[in-house]
Structures are given as C-alpha cells and as structure tokens.
N, C-alpha and C positions, 0 to 999 in steps of 0.2 A: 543669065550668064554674066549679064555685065554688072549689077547686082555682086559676083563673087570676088572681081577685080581689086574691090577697094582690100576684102579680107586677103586677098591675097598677095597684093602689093605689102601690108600690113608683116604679112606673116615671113616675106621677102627680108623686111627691113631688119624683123627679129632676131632671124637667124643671123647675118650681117654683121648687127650692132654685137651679138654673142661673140660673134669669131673676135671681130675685133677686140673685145674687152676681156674674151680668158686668154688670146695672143698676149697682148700683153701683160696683165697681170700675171701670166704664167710664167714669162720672160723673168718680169721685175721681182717674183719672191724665188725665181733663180738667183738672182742677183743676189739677194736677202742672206738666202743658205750660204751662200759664196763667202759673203761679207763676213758675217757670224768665224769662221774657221782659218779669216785671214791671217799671217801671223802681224801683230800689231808691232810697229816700224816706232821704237821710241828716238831715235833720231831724229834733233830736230836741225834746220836751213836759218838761216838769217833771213829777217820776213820786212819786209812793207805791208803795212794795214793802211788802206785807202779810203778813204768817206768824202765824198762830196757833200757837201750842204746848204740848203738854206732858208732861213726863217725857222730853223730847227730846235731853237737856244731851248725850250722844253723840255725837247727829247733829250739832246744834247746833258743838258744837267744831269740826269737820271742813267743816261746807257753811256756816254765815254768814260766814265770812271771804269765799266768793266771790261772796257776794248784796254786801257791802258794798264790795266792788272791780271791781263793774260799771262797761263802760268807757260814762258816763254824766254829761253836766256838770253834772245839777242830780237828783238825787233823795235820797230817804228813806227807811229802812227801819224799819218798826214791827210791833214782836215782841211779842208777844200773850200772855204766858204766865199759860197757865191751869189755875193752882191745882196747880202740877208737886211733887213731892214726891221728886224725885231734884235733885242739883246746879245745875241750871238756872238759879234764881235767884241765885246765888255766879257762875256761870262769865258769863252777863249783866251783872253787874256789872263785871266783871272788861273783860270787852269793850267796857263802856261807856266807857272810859277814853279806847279807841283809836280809835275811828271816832266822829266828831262829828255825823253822821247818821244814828249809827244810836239809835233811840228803844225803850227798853223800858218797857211797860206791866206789874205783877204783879198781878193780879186773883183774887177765887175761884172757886174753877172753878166755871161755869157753864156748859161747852159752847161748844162751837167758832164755830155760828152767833154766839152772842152775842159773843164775844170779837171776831171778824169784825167785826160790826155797832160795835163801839165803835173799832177801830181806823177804821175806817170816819170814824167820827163827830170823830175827831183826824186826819186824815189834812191836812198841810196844800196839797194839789194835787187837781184833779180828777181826772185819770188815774191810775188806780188797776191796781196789777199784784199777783196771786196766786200763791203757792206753799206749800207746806208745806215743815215744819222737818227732815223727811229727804229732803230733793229737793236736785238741784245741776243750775245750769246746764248744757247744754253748751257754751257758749263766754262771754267777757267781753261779747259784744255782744249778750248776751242781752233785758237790757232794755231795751235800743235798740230791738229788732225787734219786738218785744212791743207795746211804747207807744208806737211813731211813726205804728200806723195808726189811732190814735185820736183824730185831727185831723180825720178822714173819717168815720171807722167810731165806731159806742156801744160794740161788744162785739166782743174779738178772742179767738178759742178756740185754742187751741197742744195741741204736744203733750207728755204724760208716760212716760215711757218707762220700762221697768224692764230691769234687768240684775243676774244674778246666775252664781252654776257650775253646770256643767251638770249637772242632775238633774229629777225629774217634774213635781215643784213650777214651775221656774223654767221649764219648756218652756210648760205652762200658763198661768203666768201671763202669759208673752211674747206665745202666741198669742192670750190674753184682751184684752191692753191692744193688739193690733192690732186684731182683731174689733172691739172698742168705737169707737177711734179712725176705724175703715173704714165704722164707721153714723153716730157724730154728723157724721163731714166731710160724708160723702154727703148727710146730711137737710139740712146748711145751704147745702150748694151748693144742695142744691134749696128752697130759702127756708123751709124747714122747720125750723129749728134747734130740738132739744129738750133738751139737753144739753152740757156742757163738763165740764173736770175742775181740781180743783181746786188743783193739782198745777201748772196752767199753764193762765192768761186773765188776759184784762185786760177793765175796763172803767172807762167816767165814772162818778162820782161820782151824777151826775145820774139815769142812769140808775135803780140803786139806791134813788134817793128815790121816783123815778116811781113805780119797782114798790112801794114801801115796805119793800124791805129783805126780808125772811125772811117777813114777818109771816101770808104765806099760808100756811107750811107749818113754823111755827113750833113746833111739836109731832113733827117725825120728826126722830131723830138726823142723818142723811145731810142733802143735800139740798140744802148751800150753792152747789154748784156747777148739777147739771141739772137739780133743780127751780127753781133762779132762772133758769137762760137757758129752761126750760121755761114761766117766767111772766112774760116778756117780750113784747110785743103791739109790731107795728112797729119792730122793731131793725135796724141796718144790720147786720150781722155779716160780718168777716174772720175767715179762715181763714189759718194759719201753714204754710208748708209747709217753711219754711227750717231745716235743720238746725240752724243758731246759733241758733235761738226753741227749739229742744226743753228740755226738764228728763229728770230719770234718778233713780231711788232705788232701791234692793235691790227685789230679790222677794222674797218670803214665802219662807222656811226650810223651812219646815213644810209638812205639810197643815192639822194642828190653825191654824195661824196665818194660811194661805190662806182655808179657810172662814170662821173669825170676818172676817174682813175683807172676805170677800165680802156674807156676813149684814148687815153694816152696810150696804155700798154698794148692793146689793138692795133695806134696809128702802126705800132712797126710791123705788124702782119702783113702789109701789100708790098713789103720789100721781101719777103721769102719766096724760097724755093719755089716753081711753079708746083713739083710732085709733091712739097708739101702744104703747100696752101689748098690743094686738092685735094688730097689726104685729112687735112686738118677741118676744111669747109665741108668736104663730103659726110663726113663723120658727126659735124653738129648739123647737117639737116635731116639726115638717118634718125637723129634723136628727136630732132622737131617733130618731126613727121610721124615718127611713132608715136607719141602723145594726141597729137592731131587729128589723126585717122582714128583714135580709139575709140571716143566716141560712136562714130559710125558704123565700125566692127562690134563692138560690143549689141549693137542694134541686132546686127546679121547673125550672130551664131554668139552668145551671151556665155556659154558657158563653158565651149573649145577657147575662145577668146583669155575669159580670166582664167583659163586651166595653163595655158602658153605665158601668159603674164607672170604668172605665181613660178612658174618653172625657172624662168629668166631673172627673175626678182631672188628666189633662191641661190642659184650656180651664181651670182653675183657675190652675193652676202658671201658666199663659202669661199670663192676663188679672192677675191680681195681683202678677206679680214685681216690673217696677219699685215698685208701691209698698211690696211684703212686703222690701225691698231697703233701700227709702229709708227706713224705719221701723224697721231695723233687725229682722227677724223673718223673713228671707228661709229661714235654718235649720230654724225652727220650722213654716214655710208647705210646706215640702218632706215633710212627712209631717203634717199638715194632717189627713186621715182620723181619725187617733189621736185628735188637737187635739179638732177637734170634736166625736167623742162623747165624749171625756173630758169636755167642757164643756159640752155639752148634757145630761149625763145629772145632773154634778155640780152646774150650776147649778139645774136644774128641783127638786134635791131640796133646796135651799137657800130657794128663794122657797117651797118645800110647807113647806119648816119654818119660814121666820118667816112663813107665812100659820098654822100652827095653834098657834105658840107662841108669837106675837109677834116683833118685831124685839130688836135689841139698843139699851139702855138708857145706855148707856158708850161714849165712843169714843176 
C-alpha cells in the first residue's frame, strides 16, 4: 500500500498542474479571439517614453534611434541616465543634437526606481510609456498601440520578448518570459492583475501619484514594474495582444548572467500578495515534484505512468499553441517538459538563495 502513495501523490499533482494550465491558457486565447475583433482605436494621446539607464551606451547606440522615430505625432523621449560610467553620456549628447524630442537627464546613480520616479516628475504629458535601454520595438507603431488605450484604460501591460541563438540559456529564457507573460495576462483578464514588465506598459501619470509612486516598496532593488501594478487598488487595466505593441532584447548569454538577473527580478517576489506568492510557489513545486517523483513512479507502474505523461504532454501542446505561437515560443513549448523542470528546479534554488542571502543590491 504504501508502495502506491508515491504513484498517487504523482497522479494528484498531474491533474492539479492540468487544471491550472488549461485554466489559464483557456482564459488567455479568450483574450486572443477578443483581441483579434477589437475595433482598432487610430487615435492617438500625447505620450512620455521613459528609459532609465545605465552603462547601456551599446544598446543605446543601436535601439534609441527607434524609440525616437516612432510613427507618433506628438511625443517625448526621456532618458534617464544613471550614474553610467561607460560612453553613455558622450554618445547622449551626441544624439541630443538630432532628435528635438528627445530629452536627457545625467543624474547620480541612485537606482532605477528613483531615476523613474524623476523622469516621472519632468514628464511633460500624462500618458506615460515604459521600456528599458536594451529593448526595441517591434514595429514603428509601437507607441501608438501602447498609449492610445489610455483614453479608457489607467494601466496598459504589453509584452517583452527575448531573442537570442540557439542554445540552453536562450531556450529557457524564452520558455521563462512565456511562462510569465501566460500568468500576469491570465491574472488580469481575471481582474486580478499583480504584475507587468518593465520592458513594456504604459500608464497615466495620475495613477502613479495615486499610488504614490515607489514609496511602498521603496527599499527592494526590483519592483518598478509588478510590485507597482501589484499596488494598485481599482485600476481599469488593458492588455496588448498585438504584435506591433511587443518589445524584444537579447537573452542572457550565460547561465552566470541568467541567474544574477533572475535574483534580482525574484528579490521582488517576497513583497507580493500573501494569495499570490502561494499561488505562484504552489504551482512551481507541483512542477518540481512532478519531475521528481517520476523517477520513482515510472518504477511502480511504467506504462499507466508514461500513458498519463503523453496525455498531459499533448492537451498542453494543443491548448497553448496558438498562444506559444503568437509569442513567439512555439519552439521552446514543443519540448516544454525540459522547459519546466529546468525552471522549476533553477528558479526554487534562486528564491532559497536570496531568502538565505539576501537579494541583490545593484542592478
């Protein structure tokens, strides 16, 4: 009997992790059809494009040329740079020359929230649009699509995409920034929104004051993006599904350069919601554990075992493609198994180490 425990624990987790995963991918290609039939709002708002920066003169060179040639009759771009110690403030000036809109600030570094919060504070329009300084649209009408639902909406969440050559690194991170984007869409469809990325949202001005800015979570590196839509109370929130609203930046090279960058983006996890930090932890040890125990079970009953796998492995592939498709990660969703305990196992030992060593200090 107790021999059956482990298969059955096993077979507990299975169904679980299903619910959870055609729940919401069911939700989000709701969303999908929705989107598709919207009628498209060519009205565009006077915008603020915000970037903080620093040590970015690289990226810089290559992606603000196309933040300042957005096809857009009235905005402004204000560049944030904080305390950068490579070329940055030479190659900014240099820029400033050419585009009459675009604004640079050189500050000392003081951290990205804060940088934010003052571009913020100069910003001359209420509609306010987000990216970072190694991101690039994917199209000229990028923040057209971005800022025109904010005539309606307080808070518009898009999405950021990565792309890189193929190797471990870039598999995971691909299947990471799906994963992500496939929970905050779902939470906000369901009026639940606790998260956005900073990489790509917009919102009013107003809003920001409401909340007062940073000021609740003023003390964790991370945090300008899902802990501020996480501390929003009554927000109308849009959602992007339109490939011309996406952004794009490398993936991580590395593993060493993966992990620091997850460590940060993690430290802001232990400022969330208690139901969703429970919800969100529950759900990456369901996945642990399922891999975990496989082993084992396969031992006990080998061929009800991989007949359960294969079924789960399928209803996954069918219920996710169009969106593993439209997000660009339809590759990476095709052996998905991998994906997942690779990131369940990698991330749990992430959050164990900045819970017994603290977060990271620098970003």
């Amino acid at each position: 009997m107790q021999m059956l425990l482990p298969l059955a624990l096993w077979l507990l987790i299975c169904l679980a992790l299903i619910i959870i995963h055609y729940q919401r991918f069911h939700r989000l290609r709701k969303g999908l059809r929705n989107s598709k039939v919207e009628e498209v709002r060519a009205q565009v708002i006077p915008l603020s494009i915000i970037v903080a920066a620093r040590n970015e003169a690289h990226n810089i060179k290559d992606f603000l040329p196309v933040l300042l040639k957005q096809d857009h009759p009235n905005f402004e771009v204000l560049l944030i740079n904080d305390g950068s110690t490579d070329k940055t403030e030479l190659l900014l000036a240099e820029m400033f020359k050419d585009f009459e809109h675009l604004r640079v600030f050189n500050r000392p570094a003081e951290g990205k929230k804060k940088a934010i919060s003052f571009a913020i504070s100069q910003a001359k329009h209420e509609a306010l649009l987000f990216t970072d300084a190694d991101c690039w649209p994917s199209s000229f009408q990028w923040a057209r699509n971005m800022s025109a639902p904010l005539k309606e909406y307080d808070l518009v969440l898009g999405f950021g995409g990565l792309i890189g050559p193929k190797s471990f690194v870039t598999g995971l991170s691909i299947f990471e920034t799906f994963q992500t984007v496939s929970a905050y869409y779902s939470a906000a469809l369901a009026h639940k929104p606790y998260m956005g990325v900073g990489r790509n949202m917009a919102y009013n001005k107003s809003i920001f004051n409401r909340a007062e800015g940073f000021t609740e979570h003023s003390a964790v590196l991370s945090g300008d993006d899902d802990l501020f839509v996480s501390s929003l109370q009554n927000t109308r929130v849009k959602l992007q599904f339109n490939d011309d609203s996406f952004t794009y930046s490398d993936a991580p090279t590395s593993m060493e350069q993966w992990w620091l960058q997850k460590r940060r983006h993690y430290s802001a996890s232990f400022k969330y919601p208690i139901s969703r930090k429970l919800g969100l932890g529950l759900e990456g040890l369901l996945q642990l554990f399922y891999y975990l125990l496989l082993p084992l079970v396969l031992m006990l009953a080998a061929k009800q075992v991989l007949f359960v796998f294969f079924i789960r492995y399928v209803l996954m592939l069918a219920i996710a493609k169009p969106l593993a498709m439209h997000f660009k990660a339809w590759q990476e969703w095709l052996v998905f198994p991998l994906w997942e305990f690779s990131w369940s196992l990698l991330t749990t030992l992430i959050h164990l180490q900045n819970l017994f060593f603290g977060p990271r200090k620098t970003w």
